[in-house]
C-alpha positions in Angstrom: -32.1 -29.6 -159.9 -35.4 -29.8 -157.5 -37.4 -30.6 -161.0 -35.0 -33.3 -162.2 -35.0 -35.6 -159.1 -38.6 -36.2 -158.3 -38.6 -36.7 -162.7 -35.9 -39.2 -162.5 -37.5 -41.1 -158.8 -40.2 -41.8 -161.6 -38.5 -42.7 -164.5 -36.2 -45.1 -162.1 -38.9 -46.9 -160.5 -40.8 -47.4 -164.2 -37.4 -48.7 -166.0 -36.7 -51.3 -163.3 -40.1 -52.6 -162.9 -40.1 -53.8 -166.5 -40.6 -56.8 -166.7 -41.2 -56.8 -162.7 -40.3 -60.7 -162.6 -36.7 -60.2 -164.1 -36.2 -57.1 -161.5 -37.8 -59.0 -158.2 -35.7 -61.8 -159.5 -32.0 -60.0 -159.4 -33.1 -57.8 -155.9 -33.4 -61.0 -154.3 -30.3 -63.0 -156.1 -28.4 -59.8 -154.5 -30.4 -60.2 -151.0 -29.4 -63.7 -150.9 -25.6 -63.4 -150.6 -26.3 -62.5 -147.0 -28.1 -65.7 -146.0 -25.1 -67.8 -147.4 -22.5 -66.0 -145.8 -24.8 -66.6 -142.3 -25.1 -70.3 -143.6 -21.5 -70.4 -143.9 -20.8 -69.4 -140.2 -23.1 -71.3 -139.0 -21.7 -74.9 -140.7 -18.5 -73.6 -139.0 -19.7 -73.0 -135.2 -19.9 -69.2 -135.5 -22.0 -67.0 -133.9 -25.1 -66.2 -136.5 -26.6 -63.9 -134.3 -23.2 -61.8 -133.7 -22.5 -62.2 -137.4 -26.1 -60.6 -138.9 -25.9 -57.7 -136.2 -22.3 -56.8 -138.2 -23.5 -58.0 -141.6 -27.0 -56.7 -141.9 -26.1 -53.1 -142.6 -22.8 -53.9 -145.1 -25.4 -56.1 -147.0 -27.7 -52.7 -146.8 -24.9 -50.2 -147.9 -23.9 -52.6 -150.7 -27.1 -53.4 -152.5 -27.9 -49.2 -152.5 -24.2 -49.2 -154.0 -24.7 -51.4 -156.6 -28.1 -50.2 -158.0 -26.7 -46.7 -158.4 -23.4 -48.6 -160.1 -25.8 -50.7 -162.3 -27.8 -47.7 -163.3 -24.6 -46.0 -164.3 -23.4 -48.6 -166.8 -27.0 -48.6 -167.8 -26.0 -45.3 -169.4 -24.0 -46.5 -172.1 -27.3 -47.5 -173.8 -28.7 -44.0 -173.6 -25.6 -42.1 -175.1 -25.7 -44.9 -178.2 -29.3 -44.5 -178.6 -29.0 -40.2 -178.6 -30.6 -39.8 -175.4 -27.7 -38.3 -173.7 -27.7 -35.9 -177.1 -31.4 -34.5 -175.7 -29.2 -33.8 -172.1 -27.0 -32.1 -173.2 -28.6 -30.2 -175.4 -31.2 -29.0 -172.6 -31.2 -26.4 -169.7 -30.0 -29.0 -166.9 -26.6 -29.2 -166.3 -25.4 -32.5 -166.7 -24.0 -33.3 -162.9 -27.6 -32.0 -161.9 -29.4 -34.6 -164.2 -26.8 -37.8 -163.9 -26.7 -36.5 -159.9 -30.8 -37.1 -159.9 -30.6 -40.2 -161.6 -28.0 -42.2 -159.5 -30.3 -40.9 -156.3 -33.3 -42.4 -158.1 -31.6 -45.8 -158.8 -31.3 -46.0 -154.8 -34.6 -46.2 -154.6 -34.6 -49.7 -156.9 -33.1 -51.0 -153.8 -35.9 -50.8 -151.4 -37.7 -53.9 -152.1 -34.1 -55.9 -151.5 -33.5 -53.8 -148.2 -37.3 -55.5 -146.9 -36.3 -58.5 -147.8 -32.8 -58.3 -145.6 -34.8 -56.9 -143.1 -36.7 -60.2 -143.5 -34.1 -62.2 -143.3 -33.0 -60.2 -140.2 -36.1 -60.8 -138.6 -36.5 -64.5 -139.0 -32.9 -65.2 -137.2 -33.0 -62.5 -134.5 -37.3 -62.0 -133.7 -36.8 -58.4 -134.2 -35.9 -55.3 -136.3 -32.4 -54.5 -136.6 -32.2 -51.8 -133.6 -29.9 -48.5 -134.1 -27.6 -47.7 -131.7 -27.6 -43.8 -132.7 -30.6 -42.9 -134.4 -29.3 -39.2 -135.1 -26.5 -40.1 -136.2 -27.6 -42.8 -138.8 -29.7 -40.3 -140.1 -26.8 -37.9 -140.8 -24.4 -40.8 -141.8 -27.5 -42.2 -144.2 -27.6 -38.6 -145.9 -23.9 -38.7 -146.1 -23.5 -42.1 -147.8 -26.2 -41.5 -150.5 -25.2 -38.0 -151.4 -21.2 -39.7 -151.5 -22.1 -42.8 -153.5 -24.1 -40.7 -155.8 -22.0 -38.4 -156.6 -19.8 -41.1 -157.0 -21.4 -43.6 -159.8 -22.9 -39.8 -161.4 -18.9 -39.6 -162.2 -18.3 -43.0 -162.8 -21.3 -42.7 -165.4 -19.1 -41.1 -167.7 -16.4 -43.3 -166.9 -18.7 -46.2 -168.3 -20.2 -44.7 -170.9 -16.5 -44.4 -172.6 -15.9 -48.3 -172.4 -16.7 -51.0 -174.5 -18.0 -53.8 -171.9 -18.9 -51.3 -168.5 -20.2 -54.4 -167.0 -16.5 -55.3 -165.9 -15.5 -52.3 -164.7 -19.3 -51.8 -162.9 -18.7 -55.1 -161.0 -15.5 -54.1 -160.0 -16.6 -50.6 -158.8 -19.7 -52.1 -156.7 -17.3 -54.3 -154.7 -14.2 -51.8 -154.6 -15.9 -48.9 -153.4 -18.3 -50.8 -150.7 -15.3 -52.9 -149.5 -12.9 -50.1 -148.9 -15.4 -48.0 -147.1 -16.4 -49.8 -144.6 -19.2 -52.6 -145.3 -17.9 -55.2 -143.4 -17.2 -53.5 -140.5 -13.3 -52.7 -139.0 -14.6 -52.7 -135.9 -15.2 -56.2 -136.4 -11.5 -56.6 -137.5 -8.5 -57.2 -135.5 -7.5 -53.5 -134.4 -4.4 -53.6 -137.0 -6.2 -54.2 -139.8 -8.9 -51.7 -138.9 -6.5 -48.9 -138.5 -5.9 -49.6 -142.2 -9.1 -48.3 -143.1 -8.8 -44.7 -141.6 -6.7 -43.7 -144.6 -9.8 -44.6 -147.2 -12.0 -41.7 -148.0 -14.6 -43.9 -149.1 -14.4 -45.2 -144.9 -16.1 -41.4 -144.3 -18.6 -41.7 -146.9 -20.1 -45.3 -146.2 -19.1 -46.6 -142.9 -21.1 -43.9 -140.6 -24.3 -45.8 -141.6 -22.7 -48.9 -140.1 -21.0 -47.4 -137.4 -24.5 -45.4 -136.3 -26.4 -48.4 -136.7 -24.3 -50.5 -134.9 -22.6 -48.2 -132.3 -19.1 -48.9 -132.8 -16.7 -46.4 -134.4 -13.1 -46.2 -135.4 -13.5 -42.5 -134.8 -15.3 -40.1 -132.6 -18.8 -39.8 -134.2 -18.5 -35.9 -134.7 -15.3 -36.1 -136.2 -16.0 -39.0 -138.6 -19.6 -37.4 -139.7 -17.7 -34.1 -140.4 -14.9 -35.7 -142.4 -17.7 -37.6 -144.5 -19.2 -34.1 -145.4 -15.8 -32.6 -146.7 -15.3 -35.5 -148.8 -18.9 -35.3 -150.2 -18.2 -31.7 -150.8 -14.7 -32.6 -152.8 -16.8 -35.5 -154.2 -19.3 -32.9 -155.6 -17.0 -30.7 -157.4 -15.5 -33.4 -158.6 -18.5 -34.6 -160.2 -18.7 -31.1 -161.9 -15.7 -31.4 -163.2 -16.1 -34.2 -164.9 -19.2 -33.5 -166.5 -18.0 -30.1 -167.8 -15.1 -31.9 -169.2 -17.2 -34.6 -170.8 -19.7 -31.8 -172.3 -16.5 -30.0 -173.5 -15.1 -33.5 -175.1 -19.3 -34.1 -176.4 -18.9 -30.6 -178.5 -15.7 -31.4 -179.6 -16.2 -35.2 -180.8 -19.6 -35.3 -181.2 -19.9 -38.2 -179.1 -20.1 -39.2 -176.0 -17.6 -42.3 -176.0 -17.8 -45.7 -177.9 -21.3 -45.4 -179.6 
């Protein structure tokens, strides 16, 4: 697997800067949501700068989320055009290679993530600080290793349906929204409690939480349950592509194509 992730890191960066205009154009469509949701609380009397301090890293978690999700409805193309026959066929295991490639659409992401850190910057006259740098670094490594292992399944998923661009949408809001990225501890403390039952809370919200210093949980407790569930999420994620490469040999296809 070492081999396949710098590969696919390359391959991602050289798929979604072509044609670079279209790509800049939909990273900052996606930015943008953030400034009209701080537009909208300001028209209303709220506090922008309170607001941006929750937002900023929800807004970062979910435009990570939905590049992996994009890139794994993207896949549908490759199964109809034989590339996934190529996979399957070779040495990799599939989890290893889909596992790589959802990693490497996190990195389509960066140029978005400057320009929220832009926006950031131009209402508050700094960097977005973080609270616990140690454990934002552990929470980071937690929530890309989850949410790749989660669109790696859901690739599979997509690649068996006719129009994946539904379903995608709906996965890159479910999955963001019941994890965490707007912030329960910005809720009423009723509604936050609600969250502590989602396993998706373990696998995103510690980014937020670390970055912004406020937890549902104790820190340890939170960071460990996030790396059981990306352990479960990981052999889940084997599963299902042993199963699809057992349905692949069977059918001779991967879904719809």
């Amino acid at each position: 697997m070492s081999g396949d992730i710098p590969r696919e890191l390359w391959l991602a960066v050289r798929l979604r800067l072509r044609p670079l205009p279209l790509f800049l154009a939909g990273i900052a469509s996606t930015a943008m949501w953030l400034v009209v949701v701080l537009l909208a609380v300001a028209w209303y009397g709220g506090n922008v700068a309170y607001t941006v301090r929750f937002l900023f890293w929800g807004a970062v978690v979910f435009l990570v989320f939905s590049e992996q999700t994009w890139g794994a409805a993207a896949f549908g193309d490759l199964a109809r055009n034989g590339v996934m026959d190529y996979v399957a066929a070779s040495p990799t295991r599939l989890h290893s290679y889909l596992l790589a490639a959802s990693l490497a659409s996190s990195l389509a992401a960066t140029p978005g993530v400057f320009i929220l850190l832009g926006i950031y910057y131009l209402i508050q006259g700094e960097l977005p600080p973080l609270a616990q740098p140690a454990y934002f670094v552990a929470g980071l490594a937690i929530f890309l290793t989850a949410t790749a292992l989660i669109t790696s399944s859901f690739t599979l998923v997509f690649i068996r349906l006719r129009n994946p661009s539904l379903a995608a949408n709906a996965v890159q809001w479910a999955i963001p929204l019941s994890g965490g990225m707007i912030p329960p501890t910005a809720m009423p403390p009723e509604a936050a409690k609600a969250f502590l039952f989602s396993p998706f809370q373990y696998g995103v919200a510690p980014v937020v939480y670390s970055a912004t210093g406020s937890w549902l949980v104790d820190p340890p407790l939170a960071l460990a349950a996030g790396a059981a569930v990306v352990a479960v999420l990981y052999v889940l994620s084997v599963r299902v592509a042993e199963s699809a490469v057992e349905g692949y040999k069977t059918a001779g296809k991967w879904g719809v194509e």
